[in-house]
C-alpha positions as CSV (number, residue, x, y, z in Angstrom):
1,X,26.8,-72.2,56.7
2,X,25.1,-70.7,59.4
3,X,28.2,-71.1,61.9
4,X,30.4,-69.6,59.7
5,X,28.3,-66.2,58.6
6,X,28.1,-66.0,62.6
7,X,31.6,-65.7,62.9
8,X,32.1,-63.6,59.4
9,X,30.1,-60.5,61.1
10,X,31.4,-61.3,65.1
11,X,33.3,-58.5,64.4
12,X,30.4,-55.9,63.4
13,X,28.5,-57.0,66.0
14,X,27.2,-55.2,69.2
15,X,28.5,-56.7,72.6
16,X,25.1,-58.1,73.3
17,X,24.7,-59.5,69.9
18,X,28.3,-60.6,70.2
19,X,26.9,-62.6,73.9
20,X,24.3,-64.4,71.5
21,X,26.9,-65.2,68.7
22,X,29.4,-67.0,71.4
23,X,26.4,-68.9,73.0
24,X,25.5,-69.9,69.4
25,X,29.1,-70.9,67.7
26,X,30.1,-72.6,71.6
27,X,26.6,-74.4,71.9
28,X,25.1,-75.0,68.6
29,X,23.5,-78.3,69.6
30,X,21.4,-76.8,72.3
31,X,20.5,-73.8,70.4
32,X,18.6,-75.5,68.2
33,X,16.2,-76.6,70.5
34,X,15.4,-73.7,72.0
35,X,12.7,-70.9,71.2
36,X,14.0,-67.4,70.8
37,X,12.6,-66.6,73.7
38,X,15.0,-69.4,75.7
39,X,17.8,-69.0,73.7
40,X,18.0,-65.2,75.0
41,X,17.8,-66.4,78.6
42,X,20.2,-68.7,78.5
43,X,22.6,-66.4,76.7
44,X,21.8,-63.0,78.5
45,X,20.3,-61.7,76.0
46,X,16.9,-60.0,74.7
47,X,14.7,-61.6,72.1
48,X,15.5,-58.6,70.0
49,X,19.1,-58.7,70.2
50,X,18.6,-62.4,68.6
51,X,16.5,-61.1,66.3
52,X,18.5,-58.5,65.5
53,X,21.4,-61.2,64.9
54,X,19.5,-63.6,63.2
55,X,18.6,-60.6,60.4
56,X,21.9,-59.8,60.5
57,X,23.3,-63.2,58.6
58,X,19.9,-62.7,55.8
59,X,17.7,-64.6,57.7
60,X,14.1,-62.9,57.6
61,X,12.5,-64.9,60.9
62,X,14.2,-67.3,63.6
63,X,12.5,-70.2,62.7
64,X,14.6,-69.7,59.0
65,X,17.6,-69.7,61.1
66,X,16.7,-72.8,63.2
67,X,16.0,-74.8,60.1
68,X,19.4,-74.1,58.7
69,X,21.0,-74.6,61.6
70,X,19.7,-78.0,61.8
71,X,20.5,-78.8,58.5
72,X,24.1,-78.0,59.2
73,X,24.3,-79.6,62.3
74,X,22.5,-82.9,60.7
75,X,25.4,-82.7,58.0
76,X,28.7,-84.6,58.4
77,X,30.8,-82.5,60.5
78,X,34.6,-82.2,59.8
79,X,35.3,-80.3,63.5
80,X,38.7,-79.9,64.1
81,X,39.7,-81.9,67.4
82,X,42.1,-79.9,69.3
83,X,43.1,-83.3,71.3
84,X,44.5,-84.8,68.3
85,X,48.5,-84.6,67.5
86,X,49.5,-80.9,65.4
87,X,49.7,-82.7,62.3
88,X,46.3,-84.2,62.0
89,X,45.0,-81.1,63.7
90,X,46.0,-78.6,61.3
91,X,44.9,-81.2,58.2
92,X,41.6,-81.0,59.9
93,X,41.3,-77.5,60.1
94,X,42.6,-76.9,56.4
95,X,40.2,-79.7,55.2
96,X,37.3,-77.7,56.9
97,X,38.2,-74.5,55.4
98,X,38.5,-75.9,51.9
99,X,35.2,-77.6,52.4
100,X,33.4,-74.8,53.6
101,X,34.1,-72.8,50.9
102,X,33.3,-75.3,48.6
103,X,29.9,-75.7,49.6
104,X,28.8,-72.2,49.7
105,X,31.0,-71.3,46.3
106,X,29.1,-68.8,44.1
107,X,30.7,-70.5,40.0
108,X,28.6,-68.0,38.7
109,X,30.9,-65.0,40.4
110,X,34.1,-66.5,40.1
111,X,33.5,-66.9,35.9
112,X,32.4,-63.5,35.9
113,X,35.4,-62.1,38.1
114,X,37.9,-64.4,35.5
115,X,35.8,-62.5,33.0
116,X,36.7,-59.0,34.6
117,X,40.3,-59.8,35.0
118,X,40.7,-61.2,31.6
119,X,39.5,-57.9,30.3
120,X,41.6,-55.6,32.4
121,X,44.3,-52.9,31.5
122,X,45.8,-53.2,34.3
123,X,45.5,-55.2,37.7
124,X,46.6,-54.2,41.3
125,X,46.9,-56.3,44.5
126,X,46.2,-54.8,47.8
127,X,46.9,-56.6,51.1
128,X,49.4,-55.4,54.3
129,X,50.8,-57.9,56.9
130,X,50.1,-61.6,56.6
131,X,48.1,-61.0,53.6
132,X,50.8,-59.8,51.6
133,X,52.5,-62.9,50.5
134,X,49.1,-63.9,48.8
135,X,48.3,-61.2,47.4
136,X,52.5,-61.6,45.9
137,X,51.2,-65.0,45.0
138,X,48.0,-63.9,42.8
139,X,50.3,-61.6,41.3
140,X,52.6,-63.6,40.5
141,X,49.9,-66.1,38.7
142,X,48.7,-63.4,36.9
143,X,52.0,-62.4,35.4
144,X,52.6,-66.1,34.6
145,X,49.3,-66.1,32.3
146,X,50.5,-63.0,30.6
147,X,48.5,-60.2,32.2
148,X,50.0,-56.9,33.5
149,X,49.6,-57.5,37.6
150,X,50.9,-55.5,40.7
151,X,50.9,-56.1,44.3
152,X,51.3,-53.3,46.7
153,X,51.9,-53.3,50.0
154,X,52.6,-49.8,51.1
155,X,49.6,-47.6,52.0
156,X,50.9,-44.7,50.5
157,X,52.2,-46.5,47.1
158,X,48.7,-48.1,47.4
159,X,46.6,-44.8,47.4
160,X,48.7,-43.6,44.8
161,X,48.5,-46.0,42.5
162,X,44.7,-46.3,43.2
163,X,43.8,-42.5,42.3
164,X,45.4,-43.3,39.0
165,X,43.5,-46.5,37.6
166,X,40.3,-46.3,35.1
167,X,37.2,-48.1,34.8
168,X,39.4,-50.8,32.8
169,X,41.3,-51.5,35.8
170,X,40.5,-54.3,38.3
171,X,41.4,-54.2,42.0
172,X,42.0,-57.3,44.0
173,X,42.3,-56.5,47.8
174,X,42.9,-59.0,50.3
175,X,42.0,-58.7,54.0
176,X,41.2,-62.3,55.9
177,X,39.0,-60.0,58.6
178,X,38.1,-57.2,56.2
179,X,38.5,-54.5,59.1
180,X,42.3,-53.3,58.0
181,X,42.0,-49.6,57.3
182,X,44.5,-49.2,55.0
183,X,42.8,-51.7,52.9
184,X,39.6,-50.8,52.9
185,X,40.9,-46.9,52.2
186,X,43.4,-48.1,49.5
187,X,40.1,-49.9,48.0
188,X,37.5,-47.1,48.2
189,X,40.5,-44.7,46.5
190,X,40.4,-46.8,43.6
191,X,36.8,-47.4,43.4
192,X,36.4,-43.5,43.2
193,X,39.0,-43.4,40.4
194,X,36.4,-45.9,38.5
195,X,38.4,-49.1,39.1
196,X,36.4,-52.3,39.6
197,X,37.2,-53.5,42.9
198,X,36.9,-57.0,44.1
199,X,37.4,-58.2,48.1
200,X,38.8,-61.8,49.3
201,X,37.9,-61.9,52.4
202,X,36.0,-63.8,55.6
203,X,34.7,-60.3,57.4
204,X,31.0,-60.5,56.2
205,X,29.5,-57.0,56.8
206,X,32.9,-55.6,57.1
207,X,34.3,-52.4,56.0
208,X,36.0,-53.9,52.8
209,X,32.9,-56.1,51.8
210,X,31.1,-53.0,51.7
211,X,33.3,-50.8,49.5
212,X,33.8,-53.9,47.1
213,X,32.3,-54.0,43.6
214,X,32.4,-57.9,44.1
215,X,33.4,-60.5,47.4
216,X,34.4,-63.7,47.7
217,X,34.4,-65.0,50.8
218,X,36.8,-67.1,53.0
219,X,36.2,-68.9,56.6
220,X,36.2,-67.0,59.1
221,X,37.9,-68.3,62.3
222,X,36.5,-68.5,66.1
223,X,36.2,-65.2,67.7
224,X,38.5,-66.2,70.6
225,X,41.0,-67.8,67.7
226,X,44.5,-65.8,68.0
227,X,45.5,-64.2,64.9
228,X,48.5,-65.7,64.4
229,X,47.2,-68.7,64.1
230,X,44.6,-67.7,61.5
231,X,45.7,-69.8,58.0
232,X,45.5,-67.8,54.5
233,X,44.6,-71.2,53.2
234,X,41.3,-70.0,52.3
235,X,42.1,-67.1,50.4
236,X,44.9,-68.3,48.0
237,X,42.3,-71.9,47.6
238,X,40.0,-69.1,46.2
239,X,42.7,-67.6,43.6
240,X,43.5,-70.7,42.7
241,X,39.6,-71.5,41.2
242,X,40.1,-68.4,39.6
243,X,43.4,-68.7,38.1
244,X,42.2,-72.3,36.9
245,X,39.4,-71.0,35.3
246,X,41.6,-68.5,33.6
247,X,43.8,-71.3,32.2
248,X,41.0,-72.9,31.1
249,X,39.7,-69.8,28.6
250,X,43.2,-69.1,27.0
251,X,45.1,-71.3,24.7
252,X,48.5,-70.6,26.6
253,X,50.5,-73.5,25.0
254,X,52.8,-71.2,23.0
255,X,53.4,-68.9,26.3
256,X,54.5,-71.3,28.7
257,X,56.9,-72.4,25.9
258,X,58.3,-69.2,25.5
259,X,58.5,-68.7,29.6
260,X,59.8,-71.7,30.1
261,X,62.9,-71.5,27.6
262,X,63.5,-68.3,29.6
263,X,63.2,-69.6,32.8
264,X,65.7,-72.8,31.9
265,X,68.7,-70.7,31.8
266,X,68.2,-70.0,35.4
267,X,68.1,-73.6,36.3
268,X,71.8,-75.6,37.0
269,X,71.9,-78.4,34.4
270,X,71.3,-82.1,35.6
């Protein structure tokens, strides 16, 4: 999705290249009828700062891009309308995010990161702020299947705990923009310590997806879209894949027996 790689690097970008990426994400339609040559006029720019862009989201020439941005365009769009009523709005936009990742989901990663984690020690959580709670709620999948999982949100607890994993630990961090420094730190500390790190997040080119051993990536929202309003939808829909396909390779019958018969005496009887 050519829209959405745009906005996964906006926030690597130069503020000329960040001038072509608005024109681009604001105007797709009339983008793709322009040369490169008109497509820097009309948005300030140089031909080599869209060039530059263009190589930026792995396209080798402009005419590469153009063609896939056509493609997308001639797709059926699922735009969230601002106009319409909150409810239907924010259906919209979860339906988009879900779809999007969807369509440009890598199986083949996601059975070898179920893989990884099946075959882990140990298995830590990183995330801070509004990231937290789903990095909470992997861990607390993960502990439901039987494996030894942690989620830390304390820089210092995570560094700690980082500097002490093996090469038969897995790392999970969670950043929806992938430019939190205590993340990406947290991360690189384990990576040195031999764990294998994997990133959930929408910040293509970011700092985390560069330390990473593995990314999966999320939607990333519009650059002018106020972060508090950003959804975590995304990144807990991408757990879940993995979670499922981790159900699917154990025979967990027995388990949930025995977890549920403790769990019952916590309930009130009905």
């Amino acid at each position: 999705m050519v829209i959405n790689k745009i906005k996964g690097i906006y926030k690597s970008l130069t503020k000329t290249e960040k001038k072509a990426a608005d024109y681009i994400i604001q105007r797709p339609d009339d983008a793709i009828h322009y040369s490169i040559t008109e497509l820097g006029n009309w948005s300030g720019v140089s031909e080599t700062t869209i060039y530059r862009l263009v190589k930026k989201i792995g396209y080798e020439g402009y005419q590469e891009f153009k063609i896939d941005l056509v493609k997308e365009l001639s797709s059926p769009s699922m735009e969230v309308n601002q106009d319409k009523d909150i409810f239907e709005s924010y259906h919209s936009k979860v339906s988009l995010i879900i779809d999007t990742i969807n369509r440009n989901l890598d199986k083949n990663l996601i059975e070898e990161i179920a893989n990884r984690i099946d075959n882990s020690n140990k298995i830590i959580i990183l995330a801070v702020g509004r990231s937290y709670p789903v990095a909470l709620d992997i861990s607390l999948k993960l502990n439901s299947l039987g494996y030894i999982a942690n989620a830390f949100s304390d820089p210092h607890m995570q560094v700690i705990v980082g500097a002490n994993l093996s090469s038969k630990d897995t790392v999970i961090a969670v950043s929806h923009s992938g430019f939190i420094r205590d993340v990406f730190k947290s991360t690189e500390v384990a990576k040195n310590a031999g764990a294998y790190t994997i990133a959930i997040t929408s910040g293509v080119r970011s700092p985390l997806s560069s330390v990473a051993d593995k990314v999966l990536y999320t939607v990333a929202d519009a650059p002018n879209e106020n972060e508090f309003k950003e959804t975590r939808i995304g990144e807990m829909f991408i757990f879940d894949l993995i979670y499922n396909v981790l159900l699917k390779k154990r025979n967990l019958k027995q388990h949930f027996e025995n977890i549920n018969k403790v769990i019952k005496i916590k309930k009130f009887d009905k």
